[in-house]
N, C-alpha and C positions, 0 to 999 in steps of 0.2 A: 593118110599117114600124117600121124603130126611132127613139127619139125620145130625147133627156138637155138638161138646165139645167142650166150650171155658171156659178159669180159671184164675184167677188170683187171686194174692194177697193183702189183703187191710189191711194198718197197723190201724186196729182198732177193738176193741172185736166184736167176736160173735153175740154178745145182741146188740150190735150198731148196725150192718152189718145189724142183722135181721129186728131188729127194721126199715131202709128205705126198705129194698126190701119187707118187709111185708106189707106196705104201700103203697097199689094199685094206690089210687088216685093222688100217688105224684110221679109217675115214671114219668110224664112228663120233672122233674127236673131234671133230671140224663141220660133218654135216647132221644135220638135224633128221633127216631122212632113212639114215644109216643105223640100221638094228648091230648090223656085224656083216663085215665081209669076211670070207675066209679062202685063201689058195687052195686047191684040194690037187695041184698039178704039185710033181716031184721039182726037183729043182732052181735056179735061179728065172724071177720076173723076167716075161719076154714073151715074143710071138710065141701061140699056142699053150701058151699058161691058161690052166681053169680057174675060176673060183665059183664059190656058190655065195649069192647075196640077198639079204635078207632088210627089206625095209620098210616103213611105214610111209602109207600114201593114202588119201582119203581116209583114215581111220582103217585102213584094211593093211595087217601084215602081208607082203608081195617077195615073195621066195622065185630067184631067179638061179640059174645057173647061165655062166657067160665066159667066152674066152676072152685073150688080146690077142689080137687082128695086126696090131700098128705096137712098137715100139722103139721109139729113136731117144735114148736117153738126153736128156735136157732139151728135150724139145716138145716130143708128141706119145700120148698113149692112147688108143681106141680101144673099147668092149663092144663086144655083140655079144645079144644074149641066146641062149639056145636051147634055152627051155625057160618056160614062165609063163605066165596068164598075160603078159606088157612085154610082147618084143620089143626090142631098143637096140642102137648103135648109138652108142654117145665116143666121143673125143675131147681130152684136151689137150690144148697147144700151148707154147708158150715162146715166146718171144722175149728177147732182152730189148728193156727201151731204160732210155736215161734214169737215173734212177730206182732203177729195182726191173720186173716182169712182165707181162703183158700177161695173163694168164685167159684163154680164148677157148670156151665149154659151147660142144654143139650136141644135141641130141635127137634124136628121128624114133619114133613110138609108133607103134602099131597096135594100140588095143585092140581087143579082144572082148565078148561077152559083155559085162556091165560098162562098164568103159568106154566100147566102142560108140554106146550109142551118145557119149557124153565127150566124143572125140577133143575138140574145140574147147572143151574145159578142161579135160587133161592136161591139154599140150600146155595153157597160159597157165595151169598149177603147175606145173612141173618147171616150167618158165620159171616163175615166183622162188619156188622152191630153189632150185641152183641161182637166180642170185641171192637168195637168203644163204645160201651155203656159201658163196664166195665172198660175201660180204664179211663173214665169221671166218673163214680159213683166212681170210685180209689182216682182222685184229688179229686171231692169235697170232700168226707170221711175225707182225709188224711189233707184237709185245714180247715176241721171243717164248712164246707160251708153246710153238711145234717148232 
Protein backbone atom coordinates (compact mmCIF):
# COMPACT_ATOMS: atom_id res chain seq x y z
CA UNK A 1 0.00 0.00 0.00
CA UNK A 2 1.07 3.21 -0.80
CA UNK A 3 0.65 6.07 1.53
CA UNK A 4 2.08 10.40 1.25
CA UNK A 5 1.27 13.70 3.58
CA UNK A 6 1.24 16.60 1.80
CA UNK A 7 0.27 20.41 3.68
CA UNK A 8 0.34 23.68 3.20
CA UNK A 9 -0.71 26.79 4.10
CA UNK A 10 -3.54 28.95 2.74
CA UNK A 11 -3.96 32.65 3.80
CA UNK A 12 -7.63 32.38 4.04
CA UNK A 13 -10.14 31.19 6.90
CA UNK A 14 -11.21 27.93 7.75
CA UNK A 15 -14.91 28.32 6.63
CA UNK A 16 -13.45 29.51 3.10
CA UNK A 17 -10.81 26.77 2.80
CA UNK A 18 -13.70 24.34 3.65
CA UNK A 19 -16.07 25.79 1.95
CA UNK A 20 -13.94 24.84 -1.99
CA UNK A 21 -12.57 21.51 -0.82
CA UNK A 22 -16.05 20.64 0.54
CA UNK A 23 -17.18 21.33 -2.96
CA UNK A 24 -16.94 17.90 -4.91
CA UNK A 25 -18.11 19.13 -8.16
CA UNK A 26 -15.80 22.01 -8.33
CA UNK A 27 -12.38 20.31 -7.67
CA UNK A 28 -12.01 20.47 -11.35
CA UNK A 29 -11.00 24.26 -10.70
CA UNK A 30 -8.32 23.90 -8.52
CA UNK A 31 -6.82 20.31 -9.32
CA UNK A 32 -5.23 19.37 -12.40
CA UNK A 33 -5.94 15.57 -11.87
CA UNK A 34 -9.78 16.32 -11.79
CA UNK A 35 -11.69 15.31 -15.05
CA UNK A 36 -15.06 15.93 -12.94
CA UNK A 37 -16.38 14.86 -9.68
CA UNK A 38 -19.96 14.40 -9.46
CA UNK A 39 -22.43 13.53 -6.00
CA UNK A 40 -24.69 10.87 -7.33
CA UNK A 41 -26.08 10.55 -3.24
CA UNK A 42 -29.56 12.45 -2.73
CA UNK A 43 -29.16 15.11 -0.48
CA UNK A 44 -26.81 17.42 1.72
CA UNK A 45 -22.63 16.53 1.73
CA UNK A 46 -21.81 14.30 4.70
CA UNK A 47 -21.21 10.91 5.96
CA UNK A 48 -22.43 8.26 3.49
CA UNK A 49 -22.71 10.76 0.48
CA UNK A 50 -21.55 8.99 -2.95
CA UNK A 51 -19.84 10.38 -5.77
CA UNK A 52 -18.43 8.98 -9.00
CA UNK A 53 -14.78 10.54 -9.88
CA UNK A 54 -13.40 10.65 -12.77
CA UNK A 55 -9.56 11.63 -13.48
CA UNK A 56 -6.28 11.62 -15.23
CA UNK A 57 -3.35 9.89 -13.96
CA UNK A 58 -0.35 8.39 -15.94
CA UNK A 59 -2.06 9.42 -19.27
CA UNK A 60 -4.79 6.87 -18.32
CA UNK A 61 -8.54 8.24 -17.52
CA UNK A 62 -9.30 6.35 -13.79
CA UNK A 63 -13.20 6.23 -13.10
CA UNK A 64 -13.77 5.74 -9.40
CA UNK A 65 -16.71 5.64 -7.37
CA UNK A 66 -16.23 6.65 -3.42
CA UNK A 67 -18.14 7.52 -0.37
CA UNK A 68 -17.31 10.13 2.73
CA UNK A 69 -16.33 8.12 5.71
CA UNK A 70 -15.27 11.40 7.90
CA UNK A 71 -17.27 14.70 7.89
CA UNK A 72 -16.68 17.58 10.56
CA UNK A 73 -17.33 20.79 8.89
CA UNK A 74 -14.32 23.12 8.95
CA UNK A 75 -12.22 20.69 9.87
CA UNK A 76 -12.02 17.30 8.15
CA UNK A 77 -13.29 15.26 5.07
CA UNK A 78 -12.26 11.74 4.11
CA UNK A 79 -13.19 9.46 0.78
CA UNK A 80 -12.76 5.85 0.21
CA UNK A 81 -13.23 4.44 -2.83
CA UNK A 82 -15.47 1.56 -3.64
CA UNK A 83 -15.03 0.70 -6.93
CA UNK A 84 -12.15 1.52 -9.37
CA UNK A 85 -8.98 -0.07 -10.88
CA UNK A 86 -6.74 2.43 -7.50
CA UNK A 87 -8.39 1.75 -4.20
CA UNK A 88 -7.78 4.90 -2.01
CA UNK A 89 -8.55 6.66 1.24
CA UNK A 90 -7.55 9.98 1.14
CA UNK A 91 -8.33 13.05 3.93
CA UNK A 92 -8.14 16.31 4.39
CA UNK A 93 -7.76 18.35 7.42
CA UNK A 94 -7.53 21.52 8.32
CA UNK A 95 -6.37 23.50 11.04
CA UNK A 96 -6.60 27.38 11.74
CA UNK A 97 -2.83 28.68 12.40
CA UNK A 98 -1.99 32.59 12.43
CA UNK A 99 -2.73 33.88 9.49
CA UNK A 100 -5.09 31.87 7.42
CA UNK A 101 -5.21 27.34 7.34
CA UNK A 102 -3.22 24.63 7.68
CA UNK A 103 -4.65 22.72 5.05
CA UNK A 104 -3.18 18.60 5.75
CA UNK A 105 -4.01 15.92 2.54
CA UNK A 106 -3.21 12.31 3.32
CA UNK A 107 -3.70 9.54 1.01
CA UNK A 108 -3.37 5.43 1.19
CA UNK A 109 -3.54 3.57 -2.72
CA UNK A 110 -3.70 0.23 -3.36
CA UNK A 111 -3.12 -0.41 -6.95
CA UNK A 112 -4.11 -2.88 -8.63
CA UNK A 113 -3.05 -4.64 -12.33
CA UNK A 114 -0.66 -2.22 -14.22
CA UNK A 115 -0.03 0.00 -11.25
CA UNK A 116 0.52 -2.47 -8.70
CA UNK A 117 3.56 -3.61 -10.18
CA UNK A 118 4.93 0.21 -10.36
CA UNK A 119 3.50 0.56 -6.63
CA UNK A 120 6.48 3.10 -5.42
CA UNK A 121 6.06 5.29 -8.47
CA UNK A 122 2.57 5.76 -8.03
CA UNK A 123 2.62 6.63 -4.61
CA UNK A 124 5.61 9.58 -5.24
CA UNK A 125 3.37 10.65 -8.52
CA UNK A 126 0.39 10.91 -6.82
CA UNK A 127 2.62 12.62 -4.01
CA UNK A 128 3.77 15.29 -6.72
CA UNK A 129 0.45 15.47 -7.92
CA UNK A 130 -1.46 16.70 -4.61
CA UNK A 131 1.15 19.09 -4.01
CA UNK A 132 0.89 20.52 -7.48
CA UNK A 133 -2.79 20.59 -6.52
CA UNK A 134 -2.41 22.42 -3.39
CA UNK A 135 0.04 24.59 -4.40
CA UNK A 136 -2.75 25.95 -7.23
CA UNK A 137 -5.87 25.71 -4.77
CA UNK A 138 -3.14 28.23 -2.62
CA UNK A 139 -3.08 30.91 -5.61
CA UNK A 140 -6.52 30.78 -6.41
CA UNK A 141 -7.61 30.95 -2.60
CA UNK A 142 -5.02 33.64 -1.89
CA UNK A 143 -6.12 35.80 -5.40
CA UNK A 144 -9.72 35.43 -4.46
CA UNK A 145 -10.18 33.55 -7.90
CA UNK A 146 -12.36 30.36 -5.57
Amino acid sequence: MGEAEVSITINRSVEDVFAVISNFEHNAEWSSATVEDKITSPGPIGVGASAHLVSKFLGRRIENDAEITEFEPNRRVTMRSTSGPIPFRGSMTLDPVEGGTRVKATFELEPGGFFKVAEPIVTRMAKRQFESDLANLKDLMEAHAL
